[in-house]
N, C-alpha and C positions, 0 to 999 in steps of 0.2 A: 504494500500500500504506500503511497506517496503521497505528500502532504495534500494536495489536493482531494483525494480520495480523503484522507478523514476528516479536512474540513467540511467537504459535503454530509459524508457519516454525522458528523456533529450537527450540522446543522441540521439534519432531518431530526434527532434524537432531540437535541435540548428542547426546542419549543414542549412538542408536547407533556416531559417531564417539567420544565419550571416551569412554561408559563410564559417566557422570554426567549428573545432571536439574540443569537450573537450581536455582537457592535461590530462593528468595522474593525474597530482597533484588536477586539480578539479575532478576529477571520486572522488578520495582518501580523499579529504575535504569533500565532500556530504557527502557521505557515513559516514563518522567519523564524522561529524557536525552533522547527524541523529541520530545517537548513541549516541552524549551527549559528544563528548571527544571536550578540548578545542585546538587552535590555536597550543600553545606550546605543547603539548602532541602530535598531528598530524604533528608538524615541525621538534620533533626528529624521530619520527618513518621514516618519508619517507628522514629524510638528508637534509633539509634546514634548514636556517632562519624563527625564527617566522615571520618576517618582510616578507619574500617573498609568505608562506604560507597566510597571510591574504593579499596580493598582488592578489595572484590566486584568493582566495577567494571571495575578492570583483570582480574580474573581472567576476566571477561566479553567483552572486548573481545581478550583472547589468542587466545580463539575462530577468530581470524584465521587460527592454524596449519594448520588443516585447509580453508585455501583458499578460503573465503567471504569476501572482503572487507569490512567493513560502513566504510558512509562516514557520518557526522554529521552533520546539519541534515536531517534528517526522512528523508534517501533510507537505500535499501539499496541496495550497488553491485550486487551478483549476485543475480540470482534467479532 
């Protein structure tokens, strides 16, 4: 799977478990957190704050709650 592939995945799943669509800026962190690029690299490209970018980010990665596990360095644990 490539990052494209499980930002799609994600985004079919999250709505109907929260409730909520991804932001932009988490589509943009997956995808660039798949890739290997860090915080700061991904907070100037899209015009924030590193601070607000790993804001999104964790709010992205909480995701966890509803049982999906996502692992980092390119994999996704469940699919």
């Amino acid at each position: 799977m490539d990052a494209e592939a499980a930002l799609a995945w994600l985004d079919a799943i999250i709505p109907p478990q929260t409730g909520e669509q991804l932001r932009d800026l988490q589509k943009v962190i997956l995808v660039q957190v798949w890739l290997g690029r860090k915080y700061l690299d991904i907070a100037h490209s899209y015009g924030c704050t590193e601070g607000h970018a790993k804001d999104a980010g964790s709010q992205l990665w909480d995701f966890q709650e509803i049982n999906y596990p996502i692992l980092w360095g390119g994999q996704l644990a469940r699919l």
